[in-house]
C-alpha positions in Angstrom: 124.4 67.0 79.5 127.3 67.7 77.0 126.1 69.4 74.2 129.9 69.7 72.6 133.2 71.6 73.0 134.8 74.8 72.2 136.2 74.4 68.4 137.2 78.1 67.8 137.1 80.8 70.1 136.8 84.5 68.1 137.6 88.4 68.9 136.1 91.1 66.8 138.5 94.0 67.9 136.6 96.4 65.4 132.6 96.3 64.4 132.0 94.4 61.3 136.0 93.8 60.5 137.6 90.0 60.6 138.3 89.0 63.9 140.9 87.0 65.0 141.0 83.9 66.5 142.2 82.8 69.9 143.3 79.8 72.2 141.4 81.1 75.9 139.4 84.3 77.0 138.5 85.0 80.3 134.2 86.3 79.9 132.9 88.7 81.3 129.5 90.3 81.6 130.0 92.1 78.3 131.8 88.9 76.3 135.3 88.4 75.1 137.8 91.2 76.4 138.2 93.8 73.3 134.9 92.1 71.6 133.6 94.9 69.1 135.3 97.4 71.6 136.2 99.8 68.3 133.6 101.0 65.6 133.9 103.2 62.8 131.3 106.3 62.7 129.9 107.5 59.0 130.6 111.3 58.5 128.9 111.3 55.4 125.4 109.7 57.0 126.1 109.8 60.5 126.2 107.7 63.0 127.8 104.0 64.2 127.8 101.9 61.1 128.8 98.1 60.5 128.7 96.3 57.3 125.0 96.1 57.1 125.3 100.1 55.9 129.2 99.3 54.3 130.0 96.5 53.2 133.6 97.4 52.2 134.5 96.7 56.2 134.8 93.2 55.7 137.5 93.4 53.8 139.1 94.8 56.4 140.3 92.8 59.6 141.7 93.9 63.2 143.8 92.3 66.1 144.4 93.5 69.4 147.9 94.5 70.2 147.7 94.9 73.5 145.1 92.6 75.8 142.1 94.4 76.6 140.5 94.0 79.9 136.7 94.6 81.1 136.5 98.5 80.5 139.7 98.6 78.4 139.4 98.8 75.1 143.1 99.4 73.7 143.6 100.8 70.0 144.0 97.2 67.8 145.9 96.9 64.5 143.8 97.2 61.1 144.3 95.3 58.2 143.7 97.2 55.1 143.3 95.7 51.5 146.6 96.8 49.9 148.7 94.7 53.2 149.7 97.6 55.2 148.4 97.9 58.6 147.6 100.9 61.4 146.6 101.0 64.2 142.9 102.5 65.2 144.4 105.4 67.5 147.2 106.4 64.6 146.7 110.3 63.5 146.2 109.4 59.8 144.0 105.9 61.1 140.9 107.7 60.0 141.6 109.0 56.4 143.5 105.8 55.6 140.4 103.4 56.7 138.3 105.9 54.9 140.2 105.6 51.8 140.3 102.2 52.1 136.6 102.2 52.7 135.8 104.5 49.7 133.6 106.5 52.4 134.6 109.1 55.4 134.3 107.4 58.8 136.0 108.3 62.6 137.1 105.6 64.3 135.7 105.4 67.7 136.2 103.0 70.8 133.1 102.2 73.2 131.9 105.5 74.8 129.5 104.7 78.3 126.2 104.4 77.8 125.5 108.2 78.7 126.4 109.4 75.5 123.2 108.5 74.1 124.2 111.0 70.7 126.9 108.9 69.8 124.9 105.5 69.7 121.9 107.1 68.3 121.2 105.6 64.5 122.4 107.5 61.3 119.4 108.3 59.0 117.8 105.7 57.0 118.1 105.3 53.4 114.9 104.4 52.6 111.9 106.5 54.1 110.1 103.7 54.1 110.5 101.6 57.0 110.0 97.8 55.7 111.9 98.8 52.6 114.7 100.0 54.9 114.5 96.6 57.2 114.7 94.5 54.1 118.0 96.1 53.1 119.1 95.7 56.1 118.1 91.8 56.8 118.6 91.0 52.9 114.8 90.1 52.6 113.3 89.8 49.1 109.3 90.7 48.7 107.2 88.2 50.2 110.2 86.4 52.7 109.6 87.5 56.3 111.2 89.8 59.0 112.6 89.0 62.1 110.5 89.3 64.8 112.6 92.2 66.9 110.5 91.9 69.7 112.8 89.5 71.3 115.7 91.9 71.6 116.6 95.0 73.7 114.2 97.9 72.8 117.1 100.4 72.6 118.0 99.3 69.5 115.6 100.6 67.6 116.6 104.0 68.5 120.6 103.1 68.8 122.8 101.5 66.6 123.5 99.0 69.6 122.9 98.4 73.2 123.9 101.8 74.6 127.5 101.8 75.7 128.3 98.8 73.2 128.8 97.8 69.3 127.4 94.7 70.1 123.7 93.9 67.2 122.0 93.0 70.4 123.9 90.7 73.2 127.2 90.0 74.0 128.2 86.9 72.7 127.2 85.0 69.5 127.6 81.2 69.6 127.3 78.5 66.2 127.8 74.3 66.0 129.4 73.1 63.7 125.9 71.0 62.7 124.2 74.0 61.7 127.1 75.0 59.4 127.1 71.3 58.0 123.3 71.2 57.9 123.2 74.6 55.8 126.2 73.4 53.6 124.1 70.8 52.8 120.7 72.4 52.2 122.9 74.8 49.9 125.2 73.0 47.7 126.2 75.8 45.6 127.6 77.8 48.0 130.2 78.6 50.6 129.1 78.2 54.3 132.1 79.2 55.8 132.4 80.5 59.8 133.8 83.7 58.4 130.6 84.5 56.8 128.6 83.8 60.8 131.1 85.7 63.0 130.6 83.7 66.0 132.9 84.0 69.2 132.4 80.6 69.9 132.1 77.7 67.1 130.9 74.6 69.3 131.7 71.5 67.7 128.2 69.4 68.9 128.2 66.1 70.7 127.8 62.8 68.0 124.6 62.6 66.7 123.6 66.3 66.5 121.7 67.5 63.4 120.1 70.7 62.1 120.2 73.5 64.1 120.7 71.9 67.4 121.6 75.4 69.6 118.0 76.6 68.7 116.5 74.6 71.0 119.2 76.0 73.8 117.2 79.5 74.0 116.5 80.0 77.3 118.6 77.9 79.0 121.9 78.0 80.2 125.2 76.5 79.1 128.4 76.0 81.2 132.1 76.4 79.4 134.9 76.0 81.8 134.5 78.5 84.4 131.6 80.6 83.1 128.2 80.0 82.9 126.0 81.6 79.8 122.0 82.5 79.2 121.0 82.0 75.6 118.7 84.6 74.7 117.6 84.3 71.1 118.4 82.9 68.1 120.2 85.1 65.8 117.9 86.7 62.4 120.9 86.8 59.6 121.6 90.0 57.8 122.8 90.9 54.4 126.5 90.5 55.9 126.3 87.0 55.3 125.7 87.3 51.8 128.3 89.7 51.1 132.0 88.7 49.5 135.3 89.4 51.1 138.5 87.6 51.1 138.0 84.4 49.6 134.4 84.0 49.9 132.1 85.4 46.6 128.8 87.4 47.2 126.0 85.3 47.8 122.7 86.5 48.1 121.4 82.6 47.6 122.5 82.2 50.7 119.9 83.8 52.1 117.5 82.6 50.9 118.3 79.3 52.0 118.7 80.7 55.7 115.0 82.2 55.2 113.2 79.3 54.1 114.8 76.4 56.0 116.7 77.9 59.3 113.6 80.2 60.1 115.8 82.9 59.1 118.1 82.3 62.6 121.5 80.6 62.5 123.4 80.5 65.5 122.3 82.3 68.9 122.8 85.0 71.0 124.0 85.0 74.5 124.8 86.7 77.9 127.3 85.7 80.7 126.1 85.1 83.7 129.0 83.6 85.6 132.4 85.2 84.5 135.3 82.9 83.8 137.6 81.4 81.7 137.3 79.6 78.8 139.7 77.6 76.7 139.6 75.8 73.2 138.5 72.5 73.7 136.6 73.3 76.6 133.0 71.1 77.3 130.2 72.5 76.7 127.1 71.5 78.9 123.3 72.1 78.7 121.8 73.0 82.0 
C-alpha cells in the first residue's frame, strides 16, 4: 500500500543545529550518513547538550563538507549568526560557537558506545524531577508527560543512545498531513518543517488526514532500497516552541501538540534493510 513519497530528505550534521537538505542518502543502520554525527558538550554544566538545555543552537546551522560514511563522521561547516562560518574541527571552532552560543561548549563528534562518561547526562537544573521533565518537554501544570517507557532505557542515564546523538532512534519521519492538520488546528501560528526536524518529510497519498504516520508504529515501511521499523511516535519538546531564523517563539504551539496530537507529531524509526533513498521515492506500508 502507498502511503506517499519522499518530499524532503534532511541531514543534521550537528545535534540541535539546522540541517541541510538533500536530493538521495544511502541508510544505514544508524540513519542518514553524518546524521547528528557532531554535538557540542556544556563545560559550564557538563555533559552532551541539544537545544532542549540551549536554545541559542538553533540559530545556528551545519553542512557537511565532506560525505560521511557509516563510521565516518567528518568535521561539517557551522553557520554562526553574524554569516561567517567554521568548521567543527577548526582550533578556535570551540570558543567561536561558544561565543556565539553565549555559553562554553567542546565540540565533539560521535565517540563508541564504550565511553559511557562522555554520554552520561549533565546535572539537572531542577532537583525535582517532574519539574525538570516539564522544562524539558515544555509541559505546563496539569498537561501530561510522555510515557518514556517506549524508548531505549539508556536514556535516562545518557544523553542519547550510547555511541549516538540521536533523542532515541535513528531516523525521524513527518507527512505533510500532520503539518497541515496542526496548521489548521493552530491558526495563529507557524507550523513550519524547520520547527519538526524530520529526515524525511513524506508527502501522504490523497486522501490522508490527521496524523496519518501514527497509525504506522510498528510496522514497516519500504523507500527505494531500504526497508524501515517504526517504533514510536515522537513526544515534542520545548524545541519546537522556540524562535530562530524566521520563525517567532511559540509556546502556543505546544499546547496545541498536547491536547489534540497526544503530544506526538511525527515518528521514530529504525532501518532494517540498508539502501538508497531518493526524493520522490514511494513510500509503502507493509
Amino acid at each position: 500500500m502507498k502511503a506517499g513519497s519522499i518530499a524532503e530528505l534532511w541531514r543534521y550534521p550537528v545535534k540541535s543545529m539546522a540541517g541541510q537538505r538533500l536530493a538521495e542518502a544511502r541508510l544505514a543502520e544508524d540513519g542518514v550518513p553524518g546524521d547528528r554525527g557532531w554535538a557540542v558538550r556544556d563545560e559550564k554544566r557538563g555533559g552532551i547538550r541539544g537545544a532542549k538545555k540551549i536554545p541559542a543552537l538553533m540559530q545556528l546551522a551545519a553542512r557537511s563538507v565532506e560525505e560521511p560514511a557509516p563510521g565516518r563522521w567528518p568535521a561539517p561547516e557551522i553557520a554562526l549568526p553574524d554569516g561567517a562560518a567554521v568548521r567543527a574541527d577548526a582550533p578556535d571552532a570551540a570558543a567561536r560557537v561558544s561565543a556565539a552560543l553565549g555559553t562554553p561548549v567542546t565540540l565533539w563528534p560521535r565517540l563508541p558506545a564504550s565511553a559511557r562518561e562522555h554520554y552520561r547526562r549533565g546535572p539537572p537544573d531542577h532537583a525535582d524531577v517532574l519539574t525538570e521533565l516539564r522544562a524539558i518537554f515544555g509541559r505546563e501544570p496539569g498537561e501530561p508527560l510522555p510515557d518514556l517507557a517506549k524508548f531505549p532505557p539508556e536514556i535516562l542515564e545518557f544523553e542519547s543512545p550510547l555511541g549516538t546523538y540521536f533523542d532515541a532512534y535513528p531516523l525521524l519521519l513527518l507527512t505533510d498531513a500532520s503539518l497541515r492538520r496542526l496548521q489548521a488546528l493552530a491558526p495563529a501560528s507557524r507550523v513550519d518543517v524547520r520547527r519538526f526536524r524530520p529526515n524525511l518529510l513524506i508527502e501522504c497519498a490523497p486522501g490522508a488526514e490527521g496524523f496519518p504516520e501514527q497509525a504506522w508504529v510498528g510496522r514497516r515501511l519500504a523507500i527505494g532500497e531500504a526497508e524501515l521499523e517504526v517504533a514510536a511516535g515522537c513526544p515534542r519538546c520545548v524545541m519546537i516552541t522556540h524562535g530562530f531564523a524566521d520563525l517567532p517563539p511559540d509556546p502556543g504551539l505546544m499546547r496545541t501538540v498536547v491536547k489534540e496530537a497526544d503530544q506526538n507529531v511525527g515518528v521514530y524509526a529504525r532501518v532494517v534493510r540498508p539502501g538508497r533513498v531518493a526524493l520522490g521515492d514511494p513510500v509503502l506500508l507493509r
